[in-house]
Each structure stands twice: as C-alpha cells, then as structure tokens.
N, C-alpha and C positions, 0 to 999 in steps of 0.2 A: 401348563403347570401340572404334575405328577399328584396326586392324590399321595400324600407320606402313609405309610403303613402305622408309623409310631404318632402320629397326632391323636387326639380324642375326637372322634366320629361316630355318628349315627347315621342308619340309612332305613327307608324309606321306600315300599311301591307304592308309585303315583300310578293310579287310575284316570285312561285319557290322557297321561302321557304318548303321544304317537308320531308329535315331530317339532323342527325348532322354534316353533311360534310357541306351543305349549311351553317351552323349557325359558324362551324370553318372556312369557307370562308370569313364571314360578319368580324366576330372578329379581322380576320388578315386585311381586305381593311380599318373598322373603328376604328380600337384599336388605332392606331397611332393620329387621331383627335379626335376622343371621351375617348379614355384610353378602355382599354379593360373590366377592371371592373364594367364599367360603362353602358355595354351592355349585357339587358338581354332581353330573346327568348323565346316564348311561340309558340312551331312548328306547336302545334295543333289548332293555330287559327291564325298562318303565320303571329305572333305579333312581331315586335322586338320596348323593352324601350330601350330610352338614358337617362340617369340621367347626372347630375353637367354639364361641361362643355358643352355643345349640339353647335356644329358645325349649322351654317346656312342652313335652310332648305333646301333650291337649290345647295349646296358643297354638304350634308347629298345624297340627292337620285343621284347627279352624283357621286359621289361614289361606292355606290350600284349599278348604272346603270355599271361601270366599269366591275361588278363582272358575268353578265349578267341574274342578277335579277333585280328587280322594286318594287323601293317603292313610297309612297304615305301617307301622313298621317293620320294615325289612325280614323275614325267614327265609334263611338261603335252604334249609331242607325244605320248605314247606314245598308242597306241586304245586305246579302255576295251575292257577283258571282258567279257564277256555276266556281268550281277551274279551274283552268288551263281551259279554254275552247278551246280557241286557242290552245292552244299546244296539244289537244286531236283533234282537226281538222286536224291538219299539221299531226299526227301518224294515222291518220286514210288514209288523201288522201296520204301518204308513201305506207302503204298496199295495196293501190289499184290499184300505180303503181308499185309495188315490182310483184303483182298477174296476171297484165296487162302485164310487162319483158315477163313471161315465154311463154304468148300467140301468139306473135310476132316474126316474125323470126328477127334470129340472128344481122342482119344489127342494126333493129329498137329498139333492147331490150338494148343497152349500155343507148341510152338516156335516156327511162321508168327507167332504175335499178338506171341511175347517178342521176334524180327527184327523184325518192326514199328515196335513199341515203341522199340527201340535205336535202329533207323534214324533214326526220328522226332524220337527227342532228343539225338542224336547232336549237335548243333551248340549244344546248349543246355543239356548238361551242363559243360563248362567253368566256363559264365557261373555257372550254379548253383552251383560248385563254390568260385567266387572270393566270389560272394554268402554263401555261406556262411562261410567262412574270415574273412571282414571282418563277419560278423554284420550284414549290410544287407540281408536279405529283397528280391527284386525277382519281377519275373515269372516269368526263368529258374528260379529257384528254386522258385516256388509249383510252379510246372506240373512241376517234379523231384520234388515230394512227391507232387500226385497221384497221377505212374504209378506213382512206386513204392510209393506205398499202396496204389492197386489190383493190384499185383501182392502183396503184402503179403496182400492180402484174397484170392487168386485170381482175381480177375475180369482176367483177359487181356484180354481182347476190349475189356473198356474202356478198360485202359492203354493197348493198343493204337490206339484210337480218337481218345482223348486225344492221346497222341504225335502222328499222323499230323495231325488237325485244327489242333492248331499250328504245327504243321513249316509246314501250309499257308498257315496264318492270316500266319506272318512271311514267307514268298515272296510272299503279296498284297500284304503291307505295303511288302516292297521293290519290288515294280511298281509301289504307286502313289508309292512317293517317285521310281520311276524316272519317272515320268508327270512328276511337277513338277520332274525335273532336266531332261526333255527340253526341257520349257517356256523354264527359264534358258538350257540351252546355244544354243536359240535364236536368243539374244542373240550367244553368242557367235560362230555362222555369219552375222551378219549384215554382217560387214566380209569382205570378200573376200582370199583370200591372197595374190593377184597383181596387180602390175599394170602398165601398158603403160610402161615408161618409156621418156621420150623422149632421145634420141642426139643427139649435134652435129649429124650428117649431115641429120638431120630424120626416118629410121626410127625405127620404136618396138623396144623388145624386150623381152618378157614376163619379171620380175623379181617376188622374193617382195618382197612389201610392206615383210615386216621390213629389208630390204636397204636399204628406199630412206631417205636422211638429209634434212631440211629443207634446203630449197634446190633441190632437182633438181626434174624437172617430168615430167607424167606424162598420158595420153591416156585419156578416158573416152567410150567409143563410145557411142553410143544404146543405153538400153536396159538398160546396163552397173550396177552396183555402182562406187562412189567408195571406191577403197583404204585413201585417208586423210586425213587434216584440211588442208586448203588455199587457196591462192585463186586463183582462175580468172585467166588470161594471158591466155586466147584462147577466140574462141566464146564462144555464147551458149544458152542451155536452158532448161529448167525441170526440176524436180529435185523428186523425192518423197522427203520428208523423214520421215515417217510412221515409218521403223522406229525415230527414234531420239525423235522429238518426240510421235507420233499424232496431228498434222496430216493432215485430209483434202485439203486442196488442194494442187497443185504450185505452186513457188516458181522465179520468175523469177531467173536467177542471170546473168550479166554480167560484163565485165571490169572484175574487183577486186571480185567479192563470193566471201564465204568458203562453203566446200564442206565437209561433213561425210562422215567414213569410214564406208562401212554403207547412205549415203543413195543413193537410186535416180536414173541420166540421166534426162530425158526424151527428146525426137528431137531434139537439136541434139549435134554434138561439141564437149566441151571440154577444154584442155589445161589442167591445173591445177600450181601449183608449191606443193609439201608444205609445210608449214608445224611439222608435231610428226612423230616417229616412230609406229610402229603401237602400241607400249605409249603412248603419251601421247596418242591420241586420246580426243575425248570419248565415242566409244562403249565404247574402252577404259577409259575411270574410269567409267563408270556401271555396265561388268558387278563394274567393283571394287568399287564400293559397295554394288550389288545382292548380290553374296557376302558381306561383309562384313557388312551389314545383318541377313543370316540366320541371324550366329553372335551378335547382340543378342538378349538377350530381352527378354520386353514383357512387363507386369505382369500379364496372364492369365496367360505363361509360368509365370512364378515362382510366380504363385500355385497352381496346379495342380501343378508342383514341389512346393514347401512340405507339399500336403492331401495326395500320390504318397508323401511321407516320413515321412504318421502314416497312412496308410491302410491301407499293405500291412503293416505290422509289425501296426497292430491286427485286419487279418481274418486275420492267420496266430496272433495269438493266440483269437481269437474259436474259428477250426476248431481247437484244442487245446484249447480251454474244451469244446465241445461234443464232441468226441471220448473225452474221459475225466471230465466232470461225472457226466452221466448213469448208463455204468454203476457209477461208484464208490460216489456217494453214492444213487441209486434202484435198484439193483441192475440196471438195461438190460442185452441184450445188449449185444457191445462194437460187431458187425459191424456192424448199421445203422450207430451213433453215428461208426464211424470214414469209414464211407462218404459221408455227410450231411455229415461234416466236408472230406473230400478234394472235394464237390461244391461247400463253402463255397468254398475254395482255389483253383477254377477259375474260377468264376464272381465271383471275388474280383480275379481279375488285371487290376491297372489298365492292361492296352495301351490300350486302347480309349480311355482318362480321359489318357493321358500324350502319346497320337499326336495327338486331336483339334486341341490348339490349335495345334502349332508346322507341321500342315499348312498350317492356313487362314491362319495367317501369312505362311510364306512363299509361297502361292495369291496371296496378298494383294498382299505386295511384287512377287511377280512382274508380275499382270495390271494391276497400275498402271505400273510399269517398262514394257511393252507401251504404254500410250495415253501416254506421255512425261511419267508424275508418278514420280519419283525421290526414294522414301521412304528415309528413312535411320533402319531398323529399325522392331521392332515396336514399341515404345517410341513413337515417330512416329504409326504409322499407329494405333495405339487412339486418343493424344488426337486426333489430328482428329474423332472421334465425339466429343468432348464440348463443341468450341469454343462458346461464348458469346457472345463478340467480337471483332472483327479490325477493326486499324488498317492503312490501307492508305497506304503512300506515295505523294505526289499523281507526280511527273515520274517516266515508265518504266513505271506502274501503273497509277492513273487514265487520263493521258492517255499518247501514245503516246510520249514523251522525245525524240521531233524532232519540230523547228516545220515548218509549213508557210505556203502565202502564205494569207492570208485576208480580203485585201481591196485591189484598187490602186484610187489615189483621184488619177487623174491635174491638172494645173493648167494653166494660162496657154495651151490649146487644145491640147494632148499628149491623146491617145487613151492607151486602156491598154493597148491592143498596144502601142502604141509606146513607152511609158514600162516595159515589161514587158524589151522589146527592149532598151533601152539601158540598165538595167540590170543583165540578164546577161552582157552585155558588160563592165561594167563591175567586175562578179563571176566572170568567168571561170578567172583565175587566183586566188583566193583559199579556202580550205579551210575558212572559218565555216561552223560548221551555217546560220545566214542565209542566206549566197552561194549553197552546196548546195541549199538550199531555192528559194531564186529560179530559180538554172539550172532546176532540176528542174520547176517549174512554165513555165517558158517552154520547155521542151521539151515537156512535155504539149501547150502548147497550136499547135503546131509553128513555134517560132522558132527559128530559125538566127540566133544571137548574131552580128552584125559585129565582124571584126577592129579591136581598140582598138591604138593608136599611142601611142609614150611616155605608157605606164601609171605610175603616180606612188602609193607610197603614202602615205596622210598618217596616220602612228603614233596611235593613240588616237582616231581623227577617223574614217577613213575611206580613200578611193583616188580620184583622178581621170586622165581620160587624153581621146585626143582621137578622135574619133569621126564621122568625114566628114568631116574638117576643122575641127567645132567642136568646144567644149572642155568635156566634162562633171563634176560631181562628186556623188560620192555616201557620204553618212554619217548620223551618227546627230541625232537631234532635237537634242542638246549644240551638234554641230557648225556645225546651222543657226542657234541662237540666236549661237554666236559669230561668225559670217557675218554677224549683222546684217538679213538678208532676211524673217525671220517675218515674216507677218501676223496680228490677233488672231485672225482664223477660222479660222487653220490650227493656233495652238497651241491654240486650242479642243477643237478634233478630235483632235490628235494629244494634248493631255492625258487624255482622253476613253478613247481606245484604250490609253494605257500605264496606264489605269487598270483598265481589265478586264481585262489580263493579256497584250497587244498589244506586242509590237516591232517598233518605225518604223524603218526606211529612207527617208530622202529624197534626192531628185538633186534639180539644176539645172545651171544652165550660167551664162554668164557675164552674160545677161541678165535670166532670172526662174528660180524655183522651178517645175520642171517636175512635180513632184506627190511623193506620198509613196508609199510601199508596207506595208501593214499584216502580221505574222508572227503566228504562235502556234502554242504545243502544242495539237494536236489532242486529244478528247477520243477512247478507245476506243470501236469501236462498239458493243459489247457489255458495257458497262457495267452500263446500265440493268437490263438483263434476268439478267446477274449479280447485281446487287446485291437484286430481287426474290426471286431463288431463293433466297440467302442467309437475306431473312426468311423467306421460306417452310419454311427448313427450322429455325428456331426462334432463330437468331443475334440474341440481344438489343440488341447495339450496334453499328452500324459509322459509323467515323470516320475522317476523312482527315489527312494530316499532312503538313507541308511546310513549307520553309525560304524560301518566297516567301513576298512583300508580300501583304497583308489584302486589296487589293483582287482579285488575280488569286489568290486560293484561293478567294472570294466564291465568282467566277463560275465559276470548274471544280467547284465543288462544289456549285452549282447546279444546272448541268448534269447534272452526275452522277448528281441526285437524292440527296445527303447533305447532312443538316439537321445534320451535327458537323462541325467541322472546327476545327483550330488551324494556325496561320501564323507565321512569322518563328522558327521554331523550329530552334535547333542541335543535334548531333547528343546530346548531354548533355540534352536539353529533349526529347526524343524519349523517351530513356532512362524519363524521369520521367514523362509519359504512360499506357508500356506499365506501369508499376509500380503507377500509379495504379487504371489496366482490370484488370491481378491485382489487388488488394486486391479490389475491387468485385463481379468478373465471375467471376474463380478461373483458367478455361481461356479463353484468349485467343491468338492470332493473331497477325503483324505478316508482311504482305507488301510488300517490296520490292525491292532490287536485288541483295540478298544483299552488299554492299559497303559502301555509304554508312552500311547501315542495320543494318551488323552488331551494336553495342550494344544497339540495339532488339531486332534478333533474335534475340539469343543470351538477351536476360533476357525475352522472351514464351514462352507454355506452347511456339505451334509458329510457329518461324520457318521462311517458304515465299519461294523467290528465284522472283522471276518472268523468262523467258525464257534460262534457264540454258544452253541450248546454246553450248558454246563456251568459256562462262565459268569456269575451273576452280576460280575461288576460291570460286564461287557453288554450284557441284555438291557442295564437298568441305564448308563452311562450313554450307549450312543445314540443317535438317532436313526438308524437301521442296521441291525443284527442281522448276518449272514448264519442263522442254523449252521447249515452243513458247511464243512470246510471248503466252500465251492465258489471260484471267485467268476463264474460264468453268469451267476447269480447278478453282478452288476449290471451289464449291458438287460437285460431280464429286465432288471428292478426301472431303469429308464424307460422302456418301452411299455413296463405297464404303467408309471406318473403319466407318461404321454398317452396313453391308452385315458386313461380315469381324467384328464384335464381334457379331452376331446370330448369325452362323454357328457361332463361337467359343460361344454359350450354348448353342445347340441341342445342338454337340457332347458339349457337359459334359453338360446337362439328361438327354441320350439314353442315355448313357452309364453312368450315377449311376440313372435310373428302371430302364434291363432290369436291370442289376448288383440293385437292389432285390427287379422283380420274380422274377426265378430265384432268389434270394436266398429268397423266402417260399417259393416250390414247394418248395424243399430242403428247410425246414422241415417243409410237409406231408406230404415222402415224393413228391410225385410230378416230382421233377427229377434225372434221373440225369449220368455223368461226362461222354457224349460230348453230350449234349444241353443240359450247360453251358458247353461249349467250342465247340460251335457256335452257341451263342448271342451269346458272348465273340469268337466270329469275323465274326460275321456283323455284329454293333454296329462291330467295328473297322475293317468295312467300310464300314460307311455313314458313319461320320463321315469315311472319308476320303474319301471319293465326294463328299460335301458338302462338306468343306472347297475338294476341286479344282474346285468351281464357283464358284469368285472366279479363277481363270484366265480363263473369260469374258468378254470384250471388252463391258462397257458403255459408250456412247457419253452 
C-alpha cells in the first residue's frame, strides 16, 4: 500500500530504528492507538509516518520511549546526526573495559567485565525489558538472558564478551543500513537546490528551486545540473539523462523539448521554463516511490517474519528444556546444562535470519532505481524472477509510437527531393504526427521548406495552398479517390502499402498527381535481441497485442520476430488475454504505456510502463516503470529479481546452517558464549555485505 500524498500525516525519526524487528516492535506498542495500517517505515532514513487517526504528539513518543527507542518529529531540512553516536561510545568504552578485565588481577576484573557488560547492554535492556512485559521473546531479550545467566553463573568475562560483541554486531548493522541509506539519499542530491533564474532585464539571479512556480524560466550553463522539470525556450544541448533513466548516451534536447530535474547539460546553454514545482518533479516522485516501496514487504519478507515468530520463542524454550531436563530428571550438574543453554540463546538469535532479506531488498530497489527501473516494492521485484510470459503492446513498445517517412514514390516526372519539398511546405503549419514526420525527414535530408501562400485547409480531406505560384494539394488516399484522379497502378500500390501497416500522403496539383508519400511506425531497434534474451532466460510465451488491423500487426510482428499475436482488440479484449496467459502460464507480464493498458496492467502478475520519464500516471500506476524509452531493460529487470532472490536464499541458507552448526558444538561441549556471538556477528555480517552487492551497477 502506497502512502497517499493527500491523507493527513505526521512523521517521525525513530532513534534505533536499524532493522525489521525494531519496526515489528513500533507496530505492536502503536498499532493499538494509531491502527497498525496506518504505520509506515522507512528503516533507511529511521522514518516512521502516522496517517488518519495520529495520537498526540507527547502520548505518540512516550510510547515509543516505552519500546526503548526515541522519537522526535520529523525535519526533512534538519542534518542528520552521526547515527547512533552515543550507543557507539558506550560499545566502544564496553571494549575497553572488557580488554582492561583480562589485565587485572582477579579480585579487580569482576567489576571492569560487570562495567562492560552494562555498558554493552545498556541500549538493549529497555528493548528486553518491553519484550518481556509483552511476552514476545526477540533478540534484545535472548542476548539479556545470556549475560545475565553468565553472570548468574560467574563467568564475567563472558557476559562481558557477550555484551560488548553485540553492542558491536548492532553498530555494524547500523553502518551497513547506513551504507544503503547513503545509496537512496543519493538520489535525493541528485536535483540540485538552486538555480539560475531568469529576470525581465535578461540577468539571471541564483534562487532556491523550491521558490521557483511553473511559468518562470531559468538558465542552465554547461556542465550544470537541470533544477527542474521543463521545456527548453532557448538553446540547444545535449543532456545526460542517466541519473534518472541509466541511459548511456546523451540526448539531443532543442526548442520545445522537455528537460528533467537531476538531469546533466552538456556544452550548449539552455533557458528552460519550469513546467512542475521541485516536490512534483519526476525525480521527485521516484525518490517517493523508491521510500515508499521500502516500507512494502515482499513475500520472502513475510515469510521470514512469520518462521522470526515461531523460531525465537521455540529456541528460548528449547535453552529452558535443556537447562533444567538434564539435571532434574539425570541428576547432571546444573552449571554445564545452564551454560550450553545460555550458548543455545546466543547463537539462537535470529538478527542475522531477520536482517538478511529486507537488506537485499531494498539493495535491490535501490540498484535498479540507479539504471532507471522503478520497482514499486518488493512484492514487484521477487515476481519479476518467476515471469513466464509477457504480452507486449504493439504502438510505444514494439515499435517506436511515432511514424516516420518510409518510402516517397514520386509521379508525372517529380523527383523525390522535390515531392519531399513540397510537401513540408505544405505541412508546415500543421501539428499531425504525419506533418511532424514529413518536416522532420525533409529536414534530415536538408530542405528548406518554401514559403506557402493562401494556405487552405480542407477539414477531414487534407490542406492546399500555392507554391511559386501554382497551386498544390495534399491528403489522404479517401481524398484522392474523391478527386477522381487515381489511377489503377497507384491504388494498386497505395492498397499495397495501407495494407502492411503504411500511411499515404498524396499531393498533386491542378494538373496530375504528383506522387504519394509512404509513413509508418518504426520498428524498435532492439527488439530482436530483446526478445532472444527473453527466451533465453526461460520466458515461455511472448505475444504481442494491439488495437490495429490484421494486416499491419502481421507485418510488425514479423518483423519483430513474434510468431503470437492478436489484433483489432479493445481495451476490454486485452483484459481477456492477460487472463487467459494467467490461467495458463501463472506469472505473466504485460508491458505498455502504463495508460491505455492500465486494465491489462493491473490484472497481470507484473505490470511494466515503458518509458515512464515524465509520465506521472505511469510512474505512480505500474508496478515497474521503464525510465528510458528502453525495452532491453526487461530481460535486465529478470535477471536482477533472479540476482536479489538468490541472494535473498543464500542469506537465509547462511544463516539457518552456522545457527545449526554452533548449535551441534554446544551440544558437544566445545562452543562457548563469546565464541557464539561472534559467530552470530560475524553471519550478520556477511549477509549484509552480500545483500549490498545488488547496489552494483549491472549493465
């Protein structure tokens, strides 16, 4: 569920906020006064919202203070603190009297190892303290029995060991979430705060971004960061778009194309006029989503949840079975049994099992968010690892959803410069993607359109005007037949072409047909080698779909190399399709425009918009947004689900086998308490070390 922009919220940084145990702690102290629904976590910037009913602020952090975290209300300007600083003090002067114990003789070393010990769990007796009181065993808790069992038993030196190895094990834990929050914030330095705005007089004068309102206009030097969402006035560039799309090439930008906040000049200046505020640019709702996304869970989440909520209750009764089985009914000493039990306890503590997945998760969201695939949660990003089949929409997907010229077929001794020329002439003023297309091709090939004279347009038909003095017209194949002027070898040809998926243009003048002009959607160029990688990576079915005539899906889907396709379908006939590919296939696909095809999208396993930059209905609506206009991005977007769902096992696997194997040494006597908690540290290390390697930029 999306956090709404428009509901009434408050937020919140939680102190000792650092992973999901903390955030199922918060849910259960404030679910009862807030509703639990109504709280959501962002662990990587130690955020937590309250939405609808919001408790009073002063009940809201005694609360929380309960839990033996700390809150404080939310300042998005404020600078963060260096995390946890205190509690990295208190784990440090732990160490120092843990390392001070062993120097002292005997007498003096209980008190150093008992300061230790204190020190160590000074931050995590609270937690213990609420864990208990609510009868919910967690980590805080296990690791509060051991020291105080080993103090119980006199062994200092290990409680003291114990304490400090933890104290250490959660400062690593909060560096490495601090690692994957530097990752996000990232994002969020990648729009710049200022920027040049431009003055009547024609000086610029350096304003914060947030200041400036759509409509004003603003100066981007070479080299520069683009403030924010708009369209170029003046000048011309090229523009690296990469931080918000991970497009590698720069992009040709011109008067009247649109500029994104975040996105990089190249060596041309251009004056841009804002189009959205600094909250409503698109780099703005992607960091929105990308936060939001983080506070979803994904059904590894939950699951590991779920086994987190029979696990630790049953190894805390397990080290209580074994603590008091032995010597009641065998007569054992008690000391062994209770120590071998407090070693169960330690190496029982599921951090390591609770941290693994929702690192690699948000590793996950994140390092795709970087190459410009905007997953909307982990929910998203798992099934992309299992897709099956994907229906792809033919216009905007397949091919590129503007035509271009593709063939002039001049008549009556017209060349095709010349027929080229007098038709953008004759298209000059006119706004059809057609017209567009013609200009743009007779500009490629360098024509300077001549000035038309009493331009004329003819509603449903076409335009004519006069041109040196004679008098041209130009329209559609309808127009010529009602003209009277065909010939049968031209409507030959021209049925020919409107049959493989071909828009005619024809002129003449007031003697003969000066020849026709052939259109169409271009095919992507990267199609093909898309659609191979796709089987290659096991995708049972792919099928194309579209609301064009049988003959022009024929040939694009020839082209394209798909042997499926269906045609003349409404957006209801789409629907029935992807319904069909679930029944069949299970996890299924459907990329398109994120708009037309929202039906289809929303009842496929994972609906994917293709070239979402800009589009806010498409970024907010699908479950993974293709940035760049780039559909190679799919077979991509599989292999890193299936990249982050392998990492996501290893974690578990990793985690669940040392827990096992310390588990037997206990057994035999030779696993003691610090050398369980360094093991228990050492696992929580690696899976987070492993999890942050889906931050990685794969291409």
């Amino acid at each position: 569920m999306a956090i709404s922009s428009s509901a009434p919220q408050r937020q919140f940084k939680i102190r000792g906020l650092d992973c999901a145990e903390e955030v199922a702690i918060l849910k259960r102290q404030l679910g009862p006064a807030a509703g639990e629904d109504n709280l959501f976590f962002d662990v990587l910037r130690g955020r937590m919202t309250v939405l609808g009913r919001i408790p009073e602020t002063a009940e809201l952090l005694r609360l929380v203070a309960q839990t033996g975290m700390a809150a404080e209300p939310w300042e998005e300007s404020r600078p963060e603190a260096p995390a946890s600083n205190l509690r990295d003090r208190f784990m440090i002067a732990s160490g120092l009297f843990l390392a001070a114990g062993y120097l002292v003789p005997v007498a003096a070393s209980h008190t150093l190892f008992g300061l230790a010990a204190l020190l160590g769990a000074w931050f995590i007796l609270p937690k213990a303290w609420f864990a208990a009181r609510h009868l919910r065993p967690d980590m805080n808790f296990l690791m509060t029995v051991a020291v105080c069992g080993a103090i119980g038993l006199g062994d200092w030196a290990e409680a003291a060991a114990v304490a400090f190895l933890f104290a250490l094990s959660n400062s690593l834990e909060s560096w490495s979430v601090g690692r994957a929050r530097r990752a996000v914030e990232a994002l969020l330095e990648i729009a710049p705060d200022q920027v040049e705005l431009l003055l009547p007089d024609g000086r610029t004068q350096s304003t914060a971004s947030a200041a400036v309102e759509p409509g004003q206009r603003f100066r981007v030097s070479p080299g520069s960061r683009v403030g924010l969402d708009g369209i170029v006035v003046s000048g011309a560039s090229e523009v690296d778009q990469a931080p918000i799309t991970g497009e590698s090439r720069l992009v040709p930008k011109e008067v009247g194309s649109a500029v994104f906040a975040g996105t990089i000049n190249g060596n041309g200046t251009i004056d841009v006029e804002a189009t959205k505020r600094s909250t409503e640019t698109t780099i703005a709702k992607v960091i929105r989503l990308v936060e939001q996304a983080q506070a979803s869970r994904s059904p590894s989440e939950s699951w590991v949840e779920r086994f987190a909520r029979i696990y630790t209750p049953a190894v805390l009764l397990t080290a209580i079975l074994i603590a008091i089985l032995p010597p009641l009914l065998l007569g054992q000493p008690w000391h062994p049994w209770i120590y071998q039990a407090l070693v169960l306890l330690v190496i029982g503590c599921p951090c390591a099992l609770v941290i693994s997945t929702p690192v690699s998760i948000v590793a996950g969201l994140t390092g795709a968010a970087h190459q410009g695939v905007l997953i909307n949660g982990g929910k998203a990003l798992e099934a992309a690892a299992h897709i099956k089949a994907i229906a792809f929409d033919k216009t905007g997907t397949i091919t590129r959803g503007r035509p271009s010229v593709a063939g002039i077929f001049p008549l009556a001794g017209h060349s095709e410069m010349e027929l080229l020329s007098i038709a953008a002439s004759l298209e000059a003023g006119s706004s059809h993607p057609l017209a567009r297309a013609i200009r743009d091709h007779a500009a490629e090939q360098g024509i300077t359109a001549a000035p038309a004279v009493e331009f004329r347009i003819l509603p449903g038909k076409g335009a004519s005007a006069l041109l040196g003095g004679t008098a041209y017209w130009l329209g559609s194949h309808r127009y010529l037949e009602e003209r009277g002027e065909e010939t049968p070898p031209v409507h030959e040809k021209i049925e020919q072409l409107s049959a493989s998926g071909h828009s005619v243009v024809v002129i003449g003048n007031a003697e003969h047909v000066c020849g026709f002009i052939a259109l169409a959607d271009q095919l992507r160029e990267d199609i093909p080698a898309t659609l191979t990688a796709l089987r290659e990576l096991g995708v049972e079915k792919l099928v194309m779909l579209t609301g064009d005539n049988q003959g022009t899906a024929q040939v694009v889907a020839a082209a394209a190399g798909i042997t499926d396709f269906q045609a003349e379908l409404l957006p209801a006939d789409k629907l029935k399709v992807i319904e069909a590919l679930v029944a069949s296939h299970g996890a299924v696909a459907m990329v398109g425009d994120g708009v037309n095809d929202a039906p289809a999208m929303a009842r496929a396993t994972l609906g994917i918009a293709m070239g979402a930059i800009g589009t806010d209905a498409a970024i907010e609506a699908a479950d993974v947004a293709l940035m760049a206009d780039d559909l190679s991005r799919v077979p991509w977007l599989i292999r890193h689900s299936r990249r982050t769902l392998g990492v996501i096992k290893q974690n578990i696997g990793l985690s669940l086998a040392v827990k096992f194997a310390v588990a037997i040494l206990a057994f035999s006597g030779y696993a003691s308490l610090w050398a369980a908690i360094a093991s228990d540290m050492g696992v929580s290390l690696l899976v987070i070390f492993n999890g942050l390697r889906l931050l990685r930029h794969r291409k």
